[in-house]
Residue, then its C-alpha position, 0 to 999 in steps of 0.5 A: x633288189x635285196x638278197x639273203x644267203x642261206x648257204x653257199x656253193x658254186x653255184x650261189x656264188x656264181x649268182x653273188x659274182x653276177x648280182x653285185x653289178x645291180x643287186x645287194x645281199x644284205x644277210x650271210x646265214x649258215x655259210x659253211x666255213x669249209x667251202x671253197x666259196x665262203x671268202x665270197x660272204x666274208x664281208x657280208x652282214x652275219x646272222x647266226x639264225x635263218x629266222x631273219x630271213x623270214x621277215x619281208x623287210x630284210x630281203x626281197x629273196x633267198x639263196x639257197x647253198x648246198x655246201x655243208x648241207x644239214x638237217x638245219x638248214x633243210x629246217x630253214x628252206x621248209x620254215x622259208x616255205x611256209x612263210x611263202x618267201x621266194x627263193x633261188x636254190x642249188x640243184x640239187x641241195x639234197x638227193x632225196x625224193x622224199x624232201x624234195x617233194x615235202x617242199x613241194x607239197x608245202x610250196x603248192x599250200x603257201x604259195x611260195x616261189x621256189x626257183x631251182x638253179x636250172x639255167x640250161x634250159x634256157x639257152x636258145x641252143x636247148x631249144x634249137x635242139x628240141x625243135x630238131x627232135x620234134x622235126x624228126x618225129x614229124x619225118x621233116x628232121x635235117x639228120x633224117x629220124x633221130x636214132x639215139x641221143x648221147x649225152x656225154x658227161x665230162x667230170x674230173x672228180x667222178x665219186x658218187x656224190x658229184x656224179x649223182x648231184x650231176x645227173x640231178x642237173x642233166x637230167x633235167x635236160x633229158x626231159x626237156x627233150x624228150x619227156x618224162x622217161x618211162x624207163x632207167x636202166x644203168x650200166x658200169x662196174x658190178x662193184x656199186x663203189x666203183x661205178x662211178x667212174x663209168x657209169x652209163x645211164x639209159x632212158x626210155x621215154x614215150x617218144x621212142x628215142x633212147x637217151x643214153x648219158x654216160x661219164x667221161x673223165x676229161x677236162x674242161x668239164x662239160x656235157x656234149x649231147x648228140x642227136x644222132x640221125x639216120x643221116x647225120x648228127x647234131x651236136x652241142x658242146x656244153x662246157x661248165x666254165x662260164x667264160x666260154x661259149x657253147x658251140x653247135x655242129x650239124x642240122x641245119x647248119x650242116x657245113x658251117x656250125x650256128x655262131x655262139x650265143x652270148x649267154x650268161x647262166x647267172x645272169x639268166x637267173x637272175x633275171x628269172x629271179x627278178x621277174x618272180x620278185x616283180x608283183x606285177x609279174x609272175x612267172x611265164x608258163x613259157x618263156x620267150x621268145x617261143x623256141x626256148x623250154x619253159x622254166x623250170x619249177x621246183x617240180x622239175x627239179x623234185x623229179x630230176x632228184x628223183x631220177x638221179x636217186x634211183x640210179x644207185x638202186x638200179x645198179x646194186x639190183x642189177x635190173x631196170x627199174x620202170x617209172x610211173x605216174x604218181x600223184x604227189x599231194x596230201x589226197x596222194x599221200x591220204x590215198x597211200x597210207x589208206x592202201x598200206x593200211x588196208x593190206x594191213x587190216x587183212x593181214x591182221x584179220x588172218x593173224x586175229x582170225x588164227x589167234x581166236x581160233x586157237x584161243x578158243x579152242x584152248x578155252x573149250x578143252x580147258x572149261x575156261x568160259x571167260x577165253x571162251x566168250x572173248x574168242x567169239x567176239x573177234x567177228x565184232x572186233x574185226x567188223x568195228x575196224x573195218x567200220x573205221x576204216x571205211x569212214x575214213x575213206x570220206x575224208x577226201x570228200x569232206x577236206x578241199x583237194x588241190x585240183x591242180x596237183x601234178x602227176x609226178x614220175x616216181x619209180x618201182x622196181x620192175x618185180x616188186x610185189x605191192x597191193x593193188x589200189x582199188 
């Protein structure tokens, strides 16, 4: 399979080191000088422009590099798109909400494969742990029913950026154990420039297990998550460093841990990469064999952002901040600015119906009969935008909706005031 490079990162690289046993990247574009992982690119072909990489005949797929990301190569990935290419991209490459789910919209339209660097989830130990959730919400659990999880996050550079770009990752796992979370709330130092290093962060979901994932400083990097139960514990140490095995404690394997799984991330998503390029293959809904999580999409990887992203409001804020169900689509998108715009039109009518009315007055004592006549048109002027206003609500009607759009988290501070959509 033919590459093409748009950036690179630890990540990226990573997936050069496991594809040049069977895979051949053709085309360096926009890779950073500065990065640590740029002698990596160093004897690879140079484009100075993304636009190569739109044609089909250079390249099966691209990967996407965070390192020395830019408003240029956030143009790329977003042209990249439209052309309905296929792509493998860092998670995250940018912590905001907003492109992430414009990429999204696009994608959904063109039909472009967008395949976030999630590997994970895809480790047979993830899906181990999911079983033992799921065992204990149905009474049957082997460390009895499920009180907490602890997500344990060991990082030696704890500033903001690595912490929230972090989160963005782990927080994928969150929701492939316990679903979407309907609550975040953060604990750390009051000072939003130094919680960083202690940062906890919580989360509460439907199935009524609280999630709890804070920061530790410690080496070797990695993530240790607990399933802690009414009669024991279950653990699985995620170290970062490839060249060592993830190891599993308790459950069912009470008094001798699980044998370590070998498991190569790289190479696991590569493997997803080359399915997605395979035409007679597409993406699975669910992965085999059955006890690993589905893959994840660029859907999974917008919301993880969007968790991570709300983390610094919750903290300057000092409060929770509640998630709800939102529908990110162009009908979304239309839905939101006809509601903003009709709170608008409200407003404006209270400030035309004072202006006329003091206009009008004015006029009368002043025997201007010009004001005078302009002042009783507000009545028609106000009833001519509403006019407009409610022909506009037909367009949804009249423009084919994507049906199968999905219901995105999206978050709102808890005391928050906004209008109510009809």
């Amino acid at each position: 399979m033919k590459l093409g490079l748009l950036g690179i990162d630890g990540q990226i690289a990573s997936l050069l080191a496991a594809a040049s046993r069977c895979d051949e990247v053709v085309l360096a574009c926009d890779v950073p000088l500065d990065s640590p992982h740029t002698s990596l690119a160093v004897d690879l072909p140079r484009d100075a422009s993304w636009e190569a990489l739109l044609d089909v005949r250079v390249c099966d797929a691209v990967l996407i590099g965070a390192d020395g990301w830019s408003e240029y190569r956030a143009d790329g990935m977003r042209k990249l798109v439209q052309a309905g290419r296929t792509l493998l991209v860092s998670q995250p490459l940018a912590l905001s909400m907003l492109w992430a789910y414009e990429i999204d919209m696009i994608r959904k339209d063109s039909g472009s494969i967008v395949i976030p660097f999630l590997p994970a989830r895809l480790h047979p130990y993830v899906g181990r742990l999911s079983d033992e959730i799921e065992a204990s919400l149905a009474g049957r659990g082997s460390v009895g029913t499920i009180e907490t999880i602890t997500m344990e996050r060991r990082m030696h550079d704890r500033f903001r950026d690595a912490v929230l770009g972090q989160l963005a990752r782990d927080a994928d796992l969150v929701r492939v154990l316990v679903g979407d979370p309907q609550r975040l709330s953060t604990l750390g130092n009051d000072t939003p420039d130094t919680a960083w290093n202690t940062l906890a962060v919580g989360f509460t979901n439907a199935s009524g297990i609280p999630v709890r994932w804070h920061i530790l400083r410690g080496n070797p990097s990695g993530l240790k998550i607990s399933l802690i139960g009414s009669s024991g514990v279950c653990e699985v140490d995620m170290p970062d460093d490839p060249s060592k095995r993830w190891q599993w404690s308790g459950g069912r394997q009470s008094l001798t841990a699980l044998p370590p799984v070998e498991w190569n991330a790289a190479e696991a998503m590569l493997s997803v990469l080359h399915d997605a390029c395979d035409k007679d293959h597409r993406i699975k809904v669910k992965s085999e064999p059955d006890d690993i999580p589905p893959l994840a999409t660029w859907a999974d990887a917008a919301r993880a952002i969007e968790l991570a992203e709300t983390v610094p409001r919750s903290i300057a804020r000092g409060r929770g901040i509640d998630l709800h169900q939102e529908e990110f689509s162009e009908i979304g998108t239309f839905k939101g600015t006809m509601a903003s715009l009709g709170c608008a039109i409200v407003l404006g009518v209270l400030l035309v119906l004072f202006m006329a009315t003091l206009l009008g007055g004015i006029a009368k004592e002043a025997g201007w009969q010009l004001g005078e006549q302009i002042a009783g048109i507000w009545p028609l002027a106000v009833l001519a935008v509403l006019g407009v206003f409610l022909c506009l609500q037909v367009l949804p009607f009249l423009i084919r909706s994507d049906s199968s759009s999905e219901a995105t988290p999206s978050a709102k501070d808890t005391d928050s005031d906004r209008c109510q959509r009809e």
